[in-house]
Backbone as a printed PyTorch tensor [residue, N CA C, xyz], in Angstrom:
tensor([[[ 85.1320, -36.6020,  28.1400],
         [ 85.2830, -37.5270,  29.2450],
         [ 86.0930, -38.7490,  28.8270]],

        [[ 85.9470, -39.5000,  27.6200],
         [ 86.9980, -40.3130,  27.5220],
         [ 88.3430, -40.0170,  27.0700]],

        [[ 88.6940, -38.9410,  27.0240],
         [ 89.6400, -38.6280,  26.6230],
         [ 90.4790, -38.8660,  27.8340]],

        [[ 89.6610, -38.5770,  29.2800],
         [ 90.1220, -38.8820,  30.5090],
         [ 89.8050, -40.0870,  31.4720]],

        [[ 89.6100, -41.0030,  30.4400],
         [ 89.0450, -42.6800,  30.4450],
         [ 88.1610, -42.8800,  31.5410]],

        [[ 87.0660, -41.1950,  31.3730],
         [ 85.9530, -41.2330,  32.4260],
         [ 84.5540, -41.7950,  31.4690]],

        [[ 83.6590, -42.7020,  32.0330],
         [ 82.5050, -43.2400,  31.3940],
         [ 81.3920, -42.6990,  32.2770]],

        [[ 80.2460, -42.3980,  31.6670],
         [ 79.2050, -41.6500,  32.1630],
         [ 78.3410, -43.0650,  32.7550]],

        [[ 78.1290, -43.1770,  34.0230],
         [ 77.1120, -44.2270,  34.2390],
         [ 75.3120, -43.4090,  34.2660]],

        [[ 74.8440, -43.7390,  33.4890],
         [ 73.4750, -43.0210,  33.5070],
         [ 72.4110, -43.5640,  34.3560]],

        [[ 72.8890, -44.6810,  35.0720],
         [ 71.6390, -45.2600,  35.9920],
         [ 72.0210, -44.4190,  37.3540]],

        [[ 73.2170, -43.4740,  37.5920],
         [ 73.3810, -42.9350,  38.8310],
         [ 73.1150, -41.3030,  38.3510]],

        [[ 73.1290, -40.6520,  37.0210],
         [ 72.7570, -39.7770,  36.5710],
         [ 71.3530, -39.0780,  36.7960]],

        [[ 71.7220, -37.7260,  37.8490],
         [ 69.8790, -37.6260,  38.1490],
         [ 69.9030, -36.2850,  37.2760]],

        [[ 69.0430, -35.5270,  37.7250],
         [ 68.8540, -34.0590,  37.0690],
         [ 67.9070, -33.5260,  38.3430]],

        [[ 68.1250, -32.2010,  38.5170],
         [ 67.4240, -31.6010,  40.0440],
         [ 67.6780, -30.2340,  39.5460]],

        [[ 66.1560, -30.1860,  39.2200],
         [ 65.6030, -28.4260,  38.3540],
         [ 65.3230, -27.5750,  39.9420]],

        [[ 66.2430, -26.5490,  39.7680],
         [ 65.7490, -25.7720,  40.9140],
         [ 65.2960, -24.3310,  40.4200]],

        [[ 63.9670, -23.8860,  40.5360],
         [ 63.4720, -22.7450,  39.4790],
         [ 63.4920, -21.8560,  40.1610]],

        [[ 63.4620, -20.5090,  39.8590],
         [ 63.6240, -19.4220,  41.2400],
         [ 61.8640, -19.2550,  41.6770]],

        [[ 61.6860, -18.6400,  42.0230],
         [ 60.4720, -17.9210,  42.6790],
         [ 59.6630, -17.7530,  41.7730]],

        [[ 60.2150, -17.2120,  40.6560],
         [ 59.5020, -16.3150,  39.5760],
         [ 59.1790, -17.1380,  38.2790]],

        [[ 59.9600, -18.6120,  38.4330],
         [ 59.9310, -19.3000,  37.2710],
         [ 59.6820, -20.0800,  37.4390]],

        [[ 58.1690, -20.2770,  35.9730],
         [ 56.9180, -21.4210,  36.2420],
         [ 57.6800, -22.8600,  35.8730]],

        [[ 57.1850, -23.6260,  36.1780],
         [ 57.5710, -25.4760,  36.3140],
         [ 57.8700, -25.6280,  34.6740]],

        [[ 58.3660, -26.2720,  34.1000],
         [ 59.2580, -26.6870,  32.7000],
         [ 59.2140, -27.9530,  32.8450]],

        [[ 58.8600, -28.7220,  31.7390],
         [ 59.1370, -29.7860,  31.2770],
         [ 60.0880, -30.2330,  30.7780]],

        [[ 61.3850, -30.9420,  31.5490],
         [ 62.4680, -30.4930,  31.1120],
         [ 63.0050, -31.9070,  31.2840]],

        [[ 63.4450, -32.3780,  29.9170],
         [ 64.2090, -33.4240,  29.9150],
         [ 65.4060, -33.3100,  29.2540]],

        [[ 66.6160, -34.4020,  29.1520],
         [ 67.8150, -33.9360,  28.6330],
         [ 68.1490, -35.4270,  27.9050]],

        [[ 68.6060, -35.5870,  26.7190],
         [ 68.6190, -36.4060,  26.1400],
         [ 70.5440, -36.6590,  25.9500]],

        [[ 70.8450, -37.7640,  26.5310],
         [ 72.4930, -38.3900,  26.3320],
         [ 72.4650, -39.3020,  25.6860]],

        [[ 72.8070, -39.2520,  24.6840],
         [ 72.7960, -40.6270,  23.5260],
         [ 71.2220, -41.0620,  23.6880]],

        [[ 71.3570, -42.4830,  23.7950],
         [ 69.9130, -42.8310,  23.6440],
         [ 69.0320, -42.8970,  25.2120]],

        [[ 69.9560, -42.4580,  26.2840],
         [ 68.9980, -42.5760,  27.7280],
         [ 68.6860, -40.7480,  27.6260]],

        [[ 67.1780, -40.6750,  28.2980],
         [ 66.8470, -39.8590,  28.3690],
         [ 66.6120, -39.4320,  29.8470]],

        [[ 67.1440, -38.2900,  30.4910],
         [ 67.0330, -37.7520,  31.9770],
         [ 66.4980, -37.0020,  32.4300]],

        [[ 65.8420, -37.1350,  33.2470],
         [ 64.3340, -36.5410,  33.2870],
         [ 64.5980, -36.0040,  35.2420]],

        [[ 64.1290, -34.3860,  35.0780],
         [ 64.1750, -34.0560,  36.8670],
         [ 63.4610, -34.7910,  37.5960]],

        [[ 64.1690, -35.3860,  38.9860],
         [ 63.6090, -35.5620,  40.0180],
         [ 63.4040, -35.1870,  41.3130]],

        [[ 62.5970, -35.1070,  41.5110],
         [ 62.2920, -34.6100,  43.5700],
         [ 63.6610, -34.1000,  44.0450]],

        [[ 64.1160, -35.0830,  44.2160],
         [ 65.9430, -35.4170,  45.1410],
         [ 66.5870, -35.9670,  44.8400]],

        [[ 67.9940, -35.6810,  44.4530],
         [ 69.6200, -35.8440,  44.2620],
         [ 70.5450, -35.7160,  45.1630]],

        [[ 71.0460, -36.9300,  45.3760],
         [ 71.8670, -36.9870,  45.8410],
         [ 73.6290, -36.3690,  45.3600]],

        [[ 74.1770, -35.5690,  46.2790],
         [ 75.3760, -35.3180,  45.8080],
         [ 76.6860, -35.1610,  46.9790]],

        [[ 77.9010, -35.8070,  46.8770],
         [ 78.5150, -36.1020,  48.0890],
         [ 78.1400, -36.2070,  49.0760]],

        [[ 77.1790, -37.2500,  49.1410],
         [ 76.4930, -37.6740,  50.0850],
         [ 75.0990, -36.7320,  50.6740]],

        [[ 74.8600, -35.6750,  50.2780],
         [ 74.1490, -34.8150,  50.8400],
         [ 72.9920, -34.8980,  49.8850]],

        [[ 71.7500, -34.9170,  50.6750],
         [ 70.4210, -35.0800,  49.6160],
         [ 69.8680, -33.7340,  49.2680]],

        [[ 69.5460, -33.3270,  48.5540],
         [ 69.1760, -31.9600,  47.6150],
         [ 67.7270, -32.2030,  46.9760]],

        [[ 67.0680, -31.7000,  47.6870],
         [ 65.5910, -31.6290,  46.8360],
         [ 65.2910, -30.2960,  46.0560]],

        [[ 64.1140, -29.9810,  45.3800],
         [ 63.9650, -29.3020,  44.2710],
         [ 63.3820, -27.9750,  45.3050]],

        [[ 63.2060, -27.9360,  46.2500],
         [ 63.3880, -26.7730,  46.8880],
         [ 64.1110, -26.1160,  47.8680]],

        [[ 65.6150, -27.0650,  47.7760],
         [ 66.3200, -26.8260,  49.4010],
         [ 65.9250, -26.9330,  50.7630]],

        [[ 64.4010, -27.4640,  50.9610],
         [ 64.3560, -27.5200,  52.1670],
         [ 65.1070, -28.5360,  53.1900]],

        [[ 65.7350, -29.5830,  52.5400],
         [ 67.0410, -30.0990,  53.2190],
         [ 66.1150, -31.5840,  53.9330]],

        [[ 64.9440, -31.5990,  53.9640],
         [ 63.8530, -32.7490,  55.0500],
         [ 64.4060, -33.7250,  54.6200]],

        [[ 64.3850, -34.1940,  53.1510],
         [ 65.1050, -35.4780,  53.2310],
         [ 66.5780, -35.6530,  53.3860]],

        [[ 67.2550, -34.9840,  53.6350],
         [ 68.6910, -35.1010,  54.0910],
         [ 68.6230, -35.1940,  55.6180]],

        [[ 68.0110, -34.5910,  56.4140],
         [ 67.5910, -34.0230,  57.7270],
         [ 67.1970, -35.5350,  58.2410]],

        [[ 66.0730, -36.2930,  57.2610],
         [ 65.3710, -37.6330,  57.6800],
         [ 66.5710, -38.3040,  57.5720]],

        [[ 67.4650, -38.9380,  56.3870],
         [ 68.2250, -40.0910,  56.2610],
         [ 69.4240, -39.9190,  57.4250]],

        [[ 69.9030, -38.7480,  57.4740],
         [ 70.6260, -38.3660,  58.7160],
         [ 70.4100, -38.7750,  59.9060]],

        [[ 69.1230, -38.1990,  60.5490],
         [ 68.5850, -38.8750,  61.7350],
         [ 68.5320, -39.9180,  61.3550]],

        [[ 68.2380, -40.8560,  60.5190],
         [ 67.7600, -42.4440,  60.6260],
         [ 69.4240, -43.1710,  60.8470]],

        [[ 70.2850, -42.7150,  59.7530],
         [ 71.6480, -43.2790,  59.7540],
         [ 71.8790, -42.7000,  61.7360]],

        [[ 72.0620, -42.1010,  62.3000],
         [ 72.3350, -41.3700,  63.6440],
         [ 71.5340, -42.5910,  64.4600]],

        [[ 70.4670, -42.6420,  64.3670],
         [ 69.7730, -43.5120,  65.3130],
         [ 70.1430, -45.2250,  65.4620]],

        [[ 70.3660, -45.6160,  63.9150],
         [ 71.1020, -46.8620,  64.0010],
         [ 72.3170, -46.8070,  64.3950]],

        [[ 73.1860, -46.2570,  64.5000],
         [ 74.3740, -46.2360,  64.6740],
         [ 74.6450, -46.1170,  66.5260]],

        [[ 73.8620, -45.3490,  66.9740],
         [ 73.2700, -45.2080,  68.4450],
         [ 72.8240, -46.3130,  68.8980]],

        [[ 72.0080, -46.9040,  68.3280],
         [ 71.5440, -48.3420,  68.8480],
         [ 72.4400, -49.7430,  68.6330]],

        [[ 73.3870, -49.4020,  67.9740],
         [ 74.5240, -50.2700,  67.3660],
         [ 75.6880, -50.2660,  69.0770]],

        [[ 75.9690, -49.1150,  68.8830],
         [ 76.8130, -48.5470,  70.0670],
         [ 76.4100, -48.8370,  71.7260]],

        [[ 75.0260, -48.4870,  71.6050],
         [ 74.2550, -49.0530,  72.6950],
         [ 74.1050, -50.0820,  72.7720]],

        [[ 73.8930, -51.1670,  71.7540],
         [ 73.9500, -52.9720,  72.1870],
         [ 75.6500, -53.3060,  72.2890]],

        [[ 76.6010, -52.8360,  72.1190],
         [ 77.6150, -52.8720,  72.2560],
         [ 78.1800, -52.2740,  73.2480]],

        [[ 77.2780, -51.3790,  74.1380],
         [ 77.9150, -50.7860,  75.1620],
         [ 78.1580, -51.4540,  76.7740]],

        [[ 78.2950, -52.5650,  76.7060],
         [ 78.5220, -53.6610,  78.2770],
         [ 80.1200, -54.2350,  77.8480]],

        [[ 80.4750, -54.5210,  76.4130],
         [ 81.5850, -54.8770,  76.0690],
         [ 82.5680, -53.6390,  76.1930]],

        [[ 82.2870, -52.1820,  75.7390],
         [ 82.9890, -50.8410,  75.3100],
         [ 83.6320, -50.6610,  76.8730]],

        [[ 84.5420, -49.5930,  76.8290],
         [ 84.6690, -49.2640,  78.0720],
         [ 84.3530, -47.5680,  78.0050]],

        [[ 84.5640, -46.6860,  79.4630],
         [ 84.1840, -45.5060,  79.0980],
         [ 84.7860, -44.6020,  77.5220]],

        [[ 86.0890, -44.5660,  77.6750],
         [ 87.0080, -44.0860,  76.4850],
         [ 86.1840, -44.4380,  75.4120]],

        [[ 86.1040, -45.6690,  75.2200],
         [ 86.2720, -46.5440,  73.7580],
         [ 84.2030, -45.4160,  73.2550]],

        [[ 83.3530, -45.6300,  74.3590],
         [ 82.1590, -45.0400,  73.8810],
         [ 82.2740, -43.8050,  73.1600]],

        [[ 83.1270, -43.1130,  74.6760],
         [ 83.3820, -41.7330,  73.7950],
         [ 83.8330, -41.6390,  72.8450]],

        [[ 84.7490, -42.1670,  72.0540],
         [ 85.4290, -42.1100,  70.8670],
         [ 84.2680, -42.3840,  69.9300]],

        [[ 83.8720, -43.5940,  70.3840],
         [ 82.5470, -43.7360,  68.7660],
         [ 81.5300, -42.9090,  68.9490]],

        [[ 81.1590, -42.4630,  70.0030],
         [ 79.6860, -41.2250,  69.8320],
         [ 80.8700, -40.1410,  69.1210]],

        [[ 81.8050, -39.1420,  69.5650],
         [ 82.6960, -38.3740,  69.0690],
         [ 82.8020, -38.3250,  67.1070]],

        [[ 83.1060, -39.7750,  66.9940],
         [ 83.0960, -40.4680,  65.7910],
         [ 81.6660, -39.7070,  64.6820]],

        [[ 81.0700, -40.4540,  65.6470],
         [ 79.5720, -40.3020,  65.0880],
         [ 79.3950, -38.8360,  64.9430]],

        [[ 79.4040, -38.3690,  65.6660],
         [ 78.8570, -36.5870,  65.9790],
         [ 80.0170, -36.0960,  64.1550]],

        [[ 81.6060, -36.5250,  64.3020],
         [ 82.3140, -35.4600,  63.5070],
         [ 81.8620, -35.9050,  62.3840]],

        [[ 81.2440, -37.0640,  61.6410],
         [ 81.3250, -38.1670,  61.1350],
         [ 80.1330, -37.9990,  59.9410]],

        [[ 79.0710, -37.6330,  60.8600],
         [ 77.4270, -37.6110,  60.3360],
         [ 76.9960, -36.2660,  60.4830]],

        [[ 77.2670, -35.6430,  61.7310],
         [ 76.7440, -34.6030,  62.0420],
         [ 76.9700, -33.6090,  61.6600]],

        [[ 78.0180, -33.3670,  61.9090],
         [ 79.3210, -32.1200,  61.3190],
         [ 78.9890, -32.1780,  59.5690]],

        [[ 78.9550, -33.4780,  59.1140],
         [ 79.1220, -32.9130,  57.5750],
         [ 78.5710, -32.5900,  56.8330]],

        [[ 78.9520, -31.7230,  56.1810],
         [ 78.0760, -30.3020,  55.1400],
         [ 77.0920, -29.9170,  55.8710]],

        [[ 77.2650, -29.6300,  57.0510],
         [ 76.7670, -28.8020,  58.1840],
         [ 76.7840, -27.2950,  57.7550]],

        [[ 77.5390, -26.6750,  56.6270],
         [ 77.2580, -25.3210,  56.1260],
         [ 76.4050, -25.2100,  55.0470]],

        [[ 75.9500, -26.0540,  54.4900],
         [ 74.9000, -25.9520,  53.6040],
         [ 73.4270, -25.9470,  54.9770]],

        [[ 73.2570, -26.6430,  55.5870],
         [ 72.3020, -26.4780,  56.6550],
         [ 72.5430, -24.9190,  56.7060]],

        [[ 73.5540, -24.3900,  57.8410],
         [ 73.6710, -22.8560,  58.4010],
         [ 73.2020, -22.3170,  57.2150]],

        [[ 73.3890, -22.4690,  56.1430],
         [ 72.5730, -21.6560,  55.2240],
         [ 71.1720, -21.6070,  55.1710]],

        [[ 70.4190, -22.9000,  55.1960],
         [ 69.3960, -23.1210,  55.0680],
         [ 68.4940, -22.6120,  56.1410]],

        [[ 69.0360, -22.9060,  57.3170],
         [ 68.7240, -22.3350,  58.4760],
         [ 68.6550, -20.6770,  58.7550]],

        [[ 69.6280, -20.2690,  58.1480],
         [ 69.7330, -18.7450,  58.1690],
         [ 70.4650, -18.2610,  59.4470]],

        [[ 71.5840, -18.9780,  60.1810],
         [ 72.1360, -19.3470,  61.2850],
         [ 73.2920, -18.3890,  61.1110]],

        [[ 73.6760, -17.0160,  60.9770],
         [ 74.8140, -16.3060,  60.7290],
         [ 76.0130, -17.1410,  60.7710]],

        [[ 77.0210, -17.4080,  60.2450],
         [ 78.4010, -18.0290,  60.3380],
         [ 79.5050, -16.7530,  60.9310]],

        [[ 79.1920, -15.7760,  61.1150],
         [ 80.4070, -15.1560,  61.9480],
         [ 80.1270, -14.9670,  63.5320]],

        [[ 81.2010, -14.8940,  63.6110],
         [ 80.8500, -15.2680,  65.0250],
         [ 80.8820, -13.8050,  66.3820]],

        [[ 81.6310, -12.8960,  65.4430],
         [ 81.5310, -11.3250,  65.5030],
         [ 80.1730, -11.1300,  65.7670]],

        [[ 79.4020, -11.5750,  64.9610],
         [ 78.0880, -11.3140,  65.0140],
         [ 76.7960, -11.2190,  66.4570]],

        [[ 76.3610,  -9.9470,  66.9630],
         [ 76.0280,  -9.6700,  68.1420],
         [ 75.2420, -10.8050,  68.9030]],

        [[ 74.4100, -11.2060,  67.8990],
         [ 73.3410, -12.8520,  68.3400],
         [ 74.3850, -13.9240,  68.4640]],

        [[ 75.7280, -14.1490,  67.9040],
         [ 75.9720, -15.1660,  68.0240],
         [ 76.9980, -14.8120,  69.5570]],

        [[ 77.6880, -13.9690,  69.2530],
         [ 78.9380, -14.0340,  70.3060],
         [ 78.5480, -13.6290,  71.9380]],

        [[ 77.4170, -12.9090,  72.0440],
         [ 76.8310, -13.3420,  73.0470],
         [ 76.0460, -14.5690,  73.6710]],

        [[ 75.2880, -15.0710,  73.1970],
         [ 74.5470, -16.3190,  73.0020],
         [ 75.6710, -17.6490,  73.9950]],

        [[ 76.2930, -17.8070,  72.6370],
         [ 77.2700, -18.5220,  72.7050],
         [ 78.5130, -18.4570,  73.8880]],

        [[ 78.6200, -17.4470,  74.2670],
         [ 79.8430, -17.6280,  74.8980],
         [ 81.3760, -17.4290,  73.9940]],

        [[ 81.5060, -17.7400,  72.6970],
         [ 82.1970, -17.8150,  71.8850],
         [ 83.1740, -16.3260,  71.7290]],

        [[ 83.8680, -16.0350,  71.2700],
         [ 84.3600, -15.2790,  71.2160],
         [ 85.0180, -15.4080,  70.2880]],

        [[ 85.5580, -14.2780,  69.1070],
         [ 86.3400, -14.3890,  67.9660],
         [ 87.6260, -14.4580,  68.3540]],

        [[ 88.4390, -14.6370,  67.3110],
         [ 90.1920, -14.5090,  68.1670],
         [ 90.9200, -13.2690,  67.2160]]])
């Protein structure tokens, strides 16, 4: 890493043990020079929160909470906005918060991603091209 005048900050350094099914809990720490890193619950990574079992709740929670302020932001601001200008920031919001790493969810969810697919392309209306 310094060779590529990258420095390790270890106070943002987490560790997130994910064990399969079959494999019992480990005491598992990792030692970098003299700080020692130890697994936790949830990690954060490009923005997306990752807990030690994928169930996604705390990403799911900070999401909704960031969504709801931002709604109520928009809404005390909405006598100044005009129609356009709202739509653009809910729009905003939706591609912004909602949309992202929205395929790690479909995974989690178990939500098929093709759209070929008999549950989805009926359902939906959608159609492949």
């Amino acid at each position: 890493m310094s060779a590529h005048h990258l420095k390790l900050n270890l106070d943002k350094t987490e560790l997130l043990f994910l064990p399969g099914k079959d494999c019992p809990t480990l005491d598992l720490t990792i030692n970098i020079g003299p700080s020692v890193v130890s697994p936790t619950q949830t990690a954060r990574t490009l923005g997306v929160i990752l807990d030690n079992n994928l169930s996604f709740t705390a990403n799911i929670a900070a999401t909704t909470r960031c969504c709801r302020y931002t709604l109520y932001t928009i809404r005390r601001m909405r006598p100044q906005l005009t129609q356009k200008a709202t739509q653009v920031l809910v729009q905003a919001l939706v591609t912004s918060r909602l949309d992202y790493c929205n395929s790690l969810l479909l995974v989690y969810l178990h939500v098929p991603s093709d759209l070929s697919h008999p549950e989805c392309s009926g359902s939906s209306g959608l159609q492949p091209s």
